[in-house]
N, C-alpha and C positions, 0 to 999 in steps of 0.2 A: 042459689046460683041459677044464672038463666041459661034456659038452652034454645037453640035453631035449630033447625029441620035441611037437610039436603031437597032435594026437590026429588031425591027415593023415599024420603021418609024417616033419612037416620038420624036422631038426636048427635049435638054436639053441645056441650057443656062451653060456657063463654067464662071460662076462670082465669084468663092471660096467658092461657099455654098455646103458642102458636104451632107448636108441632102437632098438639090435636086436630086443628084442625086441616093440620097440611094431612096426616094419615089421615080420616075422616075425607079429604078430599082423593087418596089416593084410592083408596077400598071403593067411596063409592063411581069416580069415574072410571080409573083407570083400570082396578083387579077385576071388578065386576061384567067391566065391557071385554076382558081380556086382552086390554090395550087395543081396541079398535076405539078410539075415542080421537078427537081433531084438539085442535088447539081451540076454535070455538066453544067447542062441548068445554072443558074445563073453564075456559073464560066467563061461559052463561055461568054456569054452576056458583064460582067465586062471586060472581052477581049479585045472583040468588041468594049464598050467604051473607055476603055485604051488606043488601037489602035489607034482612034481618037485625042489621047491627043498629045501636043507638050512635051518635056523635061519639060520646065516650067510648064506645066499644071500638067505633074504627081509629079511634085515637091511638087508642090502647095495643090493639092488635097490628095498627101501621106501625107505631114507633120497636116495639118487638120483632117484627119483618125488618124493618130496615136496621136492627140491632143486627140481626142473623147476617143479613145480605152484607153488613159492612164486612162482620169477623170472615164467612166464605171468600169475600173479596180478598182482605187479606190475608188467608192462607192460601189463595190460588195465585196472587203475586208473591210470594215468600217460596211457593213450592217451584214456582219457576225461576225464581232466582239461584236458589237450592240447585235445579237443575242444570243453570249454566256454570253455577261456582263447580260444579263435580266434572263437567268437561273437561 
């Protein structure tokens, strides 16, 4: 299995688990800086690991992102409709 590098230095395993590397992205921008971190900082960062990636890797890791974001999306419309059926 191949791994990438944060641009602190942290290994990150590229096995198709996109939540590795969202935590891996949170420890090292977010926990580390103690949330003093911008919206660029994390931008460059994702870069950075992107950078890393092969064609197939961001294939692979896009289509998983956009797996997660669809199911969020729809439970953030269900939880709101939920909300008005209960009015």
């Amino acid at each position: 299995m191949r791994t990438i590098r944060t641009t602190t230095g942290a290994s990150i395993a590229l096995d198709g688990d996109l939540l590795s590397v969202m935590e891996a992205l949170h420890q090292e921008v977010t926990a580390k800086r103690e949330l003093e971190r911008s919206f660029d900082d994390m931008v460059r960062e994702i870069q950075h690991l992107i950078g890393q990636m092969d064609d197939e890797e961001r294939r692979a890791y896009l289509a998983e992102s956009l797996f997660l974001n669809t199911v969020k999306y729809e439970n953030d419309k269900l939880e709101a409709y939920m909300k008005k059926l209960s009015r």
